[in-house]
N, C-alpha and C positions, 0 to 999 in steps of 0.2 A: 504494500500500500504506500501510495506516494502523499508525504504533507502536502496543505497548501503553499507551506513556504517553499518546498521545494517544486513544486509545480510553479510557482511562480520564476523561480530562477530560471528553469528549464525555457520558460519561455520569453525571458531576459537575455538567454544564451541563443533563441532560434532569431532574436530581431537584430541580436547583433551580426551573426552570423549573416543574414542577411542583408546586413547593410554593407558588411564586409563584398556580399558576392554581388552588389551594384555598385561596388568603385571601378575607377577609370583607373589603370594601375602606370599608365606610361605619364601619369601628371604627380608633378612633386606634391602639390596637395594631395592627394589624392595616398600620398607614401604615408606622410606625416598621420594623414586618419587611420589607414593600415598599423601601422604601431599602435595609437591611442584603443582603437577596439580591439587588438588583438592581447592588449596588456586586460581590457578590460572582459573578455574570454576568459583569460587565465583566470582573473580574479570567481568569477562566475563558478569556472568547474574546480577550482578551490573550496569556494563556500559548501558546493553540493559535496564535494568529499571529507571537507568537515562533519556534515549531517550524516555522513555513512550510505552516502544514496549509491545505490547499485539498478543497475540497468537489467540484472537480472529477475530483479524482483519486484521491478516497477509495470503500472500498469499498463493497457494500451495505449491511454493517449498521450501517456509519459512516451511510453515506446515508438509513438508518432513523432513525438517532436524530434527524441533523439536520432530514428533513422531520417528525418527531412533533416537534419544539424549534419549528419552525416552526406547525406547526398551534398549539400550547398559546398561541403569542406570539401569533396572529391573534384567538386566541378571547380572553385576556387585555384586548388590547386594544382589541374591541369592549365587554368588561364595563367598562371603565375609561372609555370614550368614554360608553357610560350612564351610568355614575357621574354624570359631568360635566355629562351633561345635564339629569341630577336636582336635581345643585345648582345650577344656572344656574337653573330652573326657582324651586325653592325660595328661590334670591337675588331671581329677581325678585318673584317674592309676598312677600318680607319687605318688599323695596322700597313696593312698589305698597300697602300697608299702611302703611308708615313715611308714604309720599306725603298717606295718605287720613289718618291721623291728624293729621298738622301743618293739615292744610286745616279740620278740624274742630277743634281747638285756638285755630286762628285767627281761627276766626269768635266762637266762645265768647268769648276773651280780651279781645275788646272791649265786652261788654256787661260785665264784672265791673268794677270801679274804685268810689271816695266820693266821693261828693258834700258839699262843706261849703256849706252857707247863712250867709252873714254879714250877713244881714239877720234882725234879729229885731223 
């Protein structure tokens, strides 16, 4: 049997979650709220494990919210897994860019310089 207080957490824990899985994740703001609710998640399944709450013994709609908690974190973190891929991607064509310029820099660099003639 699940308390009210913890039925109320559980559902403290689906609207954060939720709000987590409608951020824009490639916006700085959008980073910054990522930390603030995901500190504030933690806090959440802290309290519920203070209260001794288990998933096994809770009831349907307890077991509703926690499997939609679960779906939102799956889908989250496949969109985050892309994130990362974009940037690794995009890291490495700055690279591979950064590489091809110093190589052509290099070659330039050495034709430039003066020549003095001390023979007149």
């Amino acid at each position: 049997m699940v308390s009210v207080h913890e039925m109320q957490l559980l559902e403290q824990l689906l609207d954060v979650t939720k709000q987590i899985s409608m951020l824009v994740f490639d916006q700085e703001e959008s980073l910054e709220q990522l930390t603030i609710l995901q500190a504030t998640q933690d806090e959440l399944r802290e309290q519920l494990d203070q209260l001794g709450f288990s998933a096994q013994t809770a009831d349907a709609s307890a077991k509703a919210i926690i499997a939609e908690c679960f779906q939102l974190e799956q889908s989250i973190q496949k969109r985050l897994q892309l994130e990362q891929n974009m940037i690794k991607a995009e890291i490495n064509k700055l690279q591979a860019g950064n590489l091809m310029k110093n190589r052509y820099q290099q070659a330039y660099s050495q034709v430039e310089g003066y020549f003095i003639d001390n023979k007149k």
